[in-house]
C-alpha positions, 0 to 999 in steps of 0.5 A: 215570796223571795225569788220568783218561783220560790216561798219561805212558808211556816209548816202550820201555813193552811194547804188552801192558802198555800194552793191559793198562793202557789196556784197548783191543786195540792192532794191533801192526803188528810193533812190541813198544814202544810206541814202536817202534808210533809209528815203525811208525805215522809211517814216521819219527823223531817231533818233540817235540809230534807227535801221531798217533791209534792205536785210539782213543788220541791219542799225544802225543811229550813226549820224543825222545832220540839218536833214541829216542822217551823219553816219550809222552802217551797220552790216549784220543780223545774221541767226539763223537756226531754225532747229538746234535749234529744234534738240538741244533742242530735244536732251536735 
């Protein structure tokens, strides 16, 4: 973990290991790696720097090699409450 909040992870990483690591349920959609989930999710090989959102975490592509998804950044989504915003914004 780099920063809380925030993994640098290699794509053969096992999903059940990553659940365990970040602490959120991940739909497996048949893949058992991390980046086997990627490819699952996107339907194609991943540019370096593509992001795609999965269960509340941002995966971000650092690394990709002969076709092979190397290393990710997994950060988890920031949730904006809207209601707080609404409320600010009608107290100004």
């Amino acid at each position: 973990q780099e920063e809380k909040g925030v993994w640098i992870v290699e794509g053969k990483l096992n999903l059940h290991d990553l659940e365990d690591l970040v602490d959120i349920e991940i739909p497996q959609n048949g893949a058992d790696t991390v980046g086997g989930l990627i490819y699952s999710a996107l339907g194609r090989i991943p540019d370096v720097g593509n992001q795609i959102e999965i269960a509340g975490l941002i995966f971000k592509i650092l690394n990709v090699n002969n076709q092979r998804i190397t290393e990710i950044e997994i950060r988890k989504a920031k949730v904006v409450s809207i209601t707080k915003e609404i409320e600010k914004k009608a107290q100004e």
